[in-house]
N, C-alpha and C positions, 0 to 999 in steps of 0.2 A: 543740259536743259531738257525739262519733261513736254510732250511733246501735248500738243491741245486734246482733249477728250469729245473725240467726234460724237458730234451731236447734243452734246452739254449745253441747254439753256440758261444763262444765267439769272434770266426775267423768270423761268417756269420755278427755279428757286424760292427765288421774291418772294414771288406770290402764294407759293405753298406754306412760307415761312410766317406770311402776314396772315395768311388762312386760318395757322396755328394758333395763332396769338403770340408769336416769340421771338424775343428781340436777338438780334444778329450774334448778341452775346451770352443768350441762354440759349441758344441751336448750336454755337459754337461749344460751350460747355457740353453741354448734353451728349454734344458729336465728341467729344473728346480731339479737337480743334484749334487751334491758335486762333482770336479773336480777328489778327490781323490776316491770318489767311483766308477767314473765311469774307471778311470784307471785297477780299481781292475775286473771290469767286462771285462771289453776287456782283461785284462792278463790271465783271466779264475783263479784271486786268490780269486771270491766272486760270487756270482748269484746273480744277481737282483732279487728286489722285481719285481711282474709282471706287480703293474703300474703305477711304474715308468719306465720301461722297453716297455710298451705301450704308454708312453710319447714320448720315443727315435724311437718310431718305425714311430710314428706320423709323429715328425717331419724329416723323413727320407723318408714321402711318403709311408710308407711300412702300411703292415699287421704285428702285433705281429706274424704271425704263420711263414713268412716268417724269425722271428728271434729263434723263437721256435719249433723244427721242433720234430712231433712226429708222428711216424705212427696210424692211424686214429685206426686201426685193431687191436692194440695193449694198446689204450688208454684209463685213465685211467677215471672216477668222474671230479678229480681235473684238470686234461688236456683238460677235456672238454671247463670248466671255466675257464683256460688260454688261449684257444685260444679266448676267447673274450676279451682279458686282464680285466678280473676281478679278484678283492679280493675277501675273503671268505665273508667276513662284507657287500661289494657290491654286492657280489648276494644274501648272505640271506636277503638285503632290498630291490632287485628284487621280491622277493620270497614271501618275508613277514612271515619268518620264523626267527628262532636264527642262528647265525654264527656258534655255537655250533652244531646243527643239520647238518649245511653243510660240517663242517668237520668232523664229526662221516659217516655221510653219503659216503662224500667223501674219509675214510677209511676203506667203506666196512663194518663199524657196524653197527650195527640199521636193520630193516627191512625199507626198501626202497618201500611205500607205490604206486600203483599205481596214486592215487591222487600226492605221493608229485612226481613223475619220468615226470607223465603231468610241474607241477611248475619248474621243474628242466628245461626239454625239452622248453615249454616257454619261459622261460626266457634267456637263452643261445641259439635257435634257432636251436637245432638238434631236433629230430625226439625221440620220448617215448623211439624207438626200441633202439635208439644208445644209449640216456640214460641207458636205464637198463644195455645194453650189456657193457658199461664202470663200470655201479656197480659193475655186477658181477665180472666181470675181475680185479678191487679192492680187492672184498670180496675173493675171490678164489686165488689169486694169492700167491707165493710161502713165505714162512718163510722169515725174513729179507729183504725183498723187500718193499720198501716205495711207496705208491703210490702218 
């Protein structure tokens, strides 16, 4: 089971979609989309994947982060990497590392190498600093809390 997309609005969708002018089933098209998943996302009864969800945001004119909204201060590894809508697999062949490593990483396991926080920052376009400081806020953050 895929896990919810922190931060994911399903109202800021809506409303971008209705802003458009475009009905659930020509965003859905356009997004290159199942009709019925994209239902499920608007009704808040599934989370997108992040890029197919950076599909939707494309063709709406938007930023992914405009649909994903996460406080920067609060953020996590893996929220780095969504607001550039990428997958785990598409930035570790940014990276040039295993997908494995970026989600170990991006849960706060592993020691987070300064060399690899440079490839992280890199590749994703924040700064070493915010890098780390989202690792550690991963690795540190409370019992039962998913990053």
């Amino acid at each position: 089971m895929r896990r919810e997309l922190r931060g994911f609005d399903p109202e800021r969708l809506r409303i971008a979609r209705l802003s458009a002018r475009l009905s659930k089933s020509e965003l859905a098209r356009l997004s290159r989309v199942a009709v019925s998943t994209y239902n499920q996302w608007e009704s808040g009864k599934s989370s997108p994947r992040v890029d197919a969800l950076a599909r939707c945001a494309n063709r709406l004119g938007l930023e992914i982060t405009d649909l994903v909204v996460v406080d920067m201060a609060m953020a996590f590894l893996g929220d780095l990497r969504v607001s550039r809508g990428l997958i785990q697999s598409e930035l570790a062949q940014k990276m040039g590392v295993s997908t494995q490593l970026v989600g170990l990483l991006e849960r706060g396991q592993g020691a987070l190498t300064p060399e690899m926080a440079t490839k992280f920052a890199v590749a994703l376009g924040y700064s070493q600093e915010e890098v780390v400081s989202a690792y550690e806020r991963a690795r540190d953050r409370p019992p039962h809390m998913t990053p």
